[in-house]
C-alpha positions as CSV (number, residue, x, y, z in Angstrom):
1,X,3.9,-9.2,154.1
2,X,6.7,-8.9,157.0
3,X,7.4,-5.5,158.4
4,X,11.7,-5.3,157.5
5,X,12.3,-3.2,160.5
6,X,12.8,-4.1,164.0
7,X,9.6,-6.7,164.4
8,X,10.7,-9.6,161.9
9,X,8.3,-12.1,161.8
10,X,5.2,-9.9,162.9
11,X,2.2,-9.3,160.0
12,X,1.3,-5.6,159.4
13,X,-1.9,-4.2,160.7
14,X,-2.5,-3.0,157.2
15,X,-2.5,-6.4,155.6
16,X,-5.6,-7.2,157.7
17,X,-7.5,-4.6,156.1
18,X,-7.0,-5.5,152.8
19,X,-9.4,-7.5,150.7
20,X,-8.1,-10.7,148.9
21,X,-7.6,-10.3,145.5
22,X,-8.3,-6.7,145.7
23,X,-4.7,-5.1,145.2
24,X,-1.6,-6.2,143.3
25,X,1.5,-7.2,145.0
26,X,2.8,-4.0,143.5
27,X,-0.2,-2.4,145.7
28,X,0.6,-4.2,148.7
29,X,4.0,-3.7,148.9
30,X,3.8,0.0,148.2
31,X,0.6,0.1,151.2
32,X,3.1,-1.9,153.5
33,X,5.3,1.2,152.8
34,X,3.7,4.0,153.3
35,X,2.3,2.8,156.8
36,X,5.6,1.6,158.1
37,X,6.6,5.3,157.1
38,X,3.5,6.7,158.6
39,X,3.8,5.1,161.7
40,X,8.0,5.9,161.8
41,X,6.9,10.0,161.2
42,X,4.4,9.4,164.6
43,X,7.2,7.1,166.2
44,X,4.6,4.3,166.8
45,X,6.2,0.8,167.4
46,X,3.4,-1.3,168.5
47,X,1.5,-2.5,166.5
48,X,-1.4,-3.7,168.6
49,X,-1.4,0.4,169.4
50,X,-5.7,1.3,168.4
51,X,-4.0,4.2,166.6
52,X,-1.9,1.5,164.2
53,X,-5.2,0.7,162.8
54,X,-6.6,4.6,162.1
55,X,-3.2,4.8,160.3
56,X,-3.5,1.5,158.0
57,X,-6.9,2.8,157.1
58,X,-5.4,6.4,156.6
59,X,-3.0,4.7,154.3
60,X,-5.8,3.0,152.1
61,X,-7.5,5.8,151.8
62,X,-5.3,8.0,150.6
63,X,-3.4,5.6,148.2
64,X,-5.7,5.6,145.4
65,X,-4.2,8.4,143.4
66,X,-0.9,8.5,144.9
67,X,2.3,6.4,143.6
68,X,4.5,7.8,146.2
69,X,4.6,6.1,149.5
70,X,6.3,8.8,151.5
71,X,3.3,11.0,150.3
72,X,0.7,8.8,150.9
73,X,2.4,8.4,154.5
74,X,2.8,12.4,154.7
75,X,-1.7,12.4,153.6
76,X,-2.1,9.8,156.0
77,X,-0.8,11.5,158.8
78,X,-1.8,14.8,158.1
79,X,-5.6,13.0,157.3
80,X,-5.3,12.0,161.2
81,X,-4.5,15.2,162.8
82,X,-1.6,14.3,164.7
């Protein structure tokens, strides 16, 4: 997966955390979401930022029972304290 914003070409953090074979497309795609949202709400842009990494594993924590990904991005966040 590709972040669509301003960094074409450069992988998501999140994508790294994931296990192969462990989530959907449908998963992926809707993880890839919710942390580019997360990290737009705490206006982080690079991604080799320590605190890209607490928010991709925010994210996949909180995505289990959520469909949503601008609430799993709101959990995330609000999991992190920031």
């Amino acid at each position: 997966m590709y972040f669509r914003g301003g960094l074409r070409g450069a992988a998501m953090p999140i994508n790294r955390l994931l296990k192969d074979g462990e989530h959907t497309p449908d998963q992926i795609a809707r993880l890839n979401k919710a942390f580019s949202l997360a990290l737009q709400s705490l206006s982080l842009v690079d991604r080799n930022d320590p605190l890209c990494e607490m928010v991709a594993r925010k994210v996949i924590e909180v995505a289990d029972a959520i469909e949503d990904p601008r609430e799993i991005a709101g959990k995330a966040v609000k999991r992190i304290g920031l």
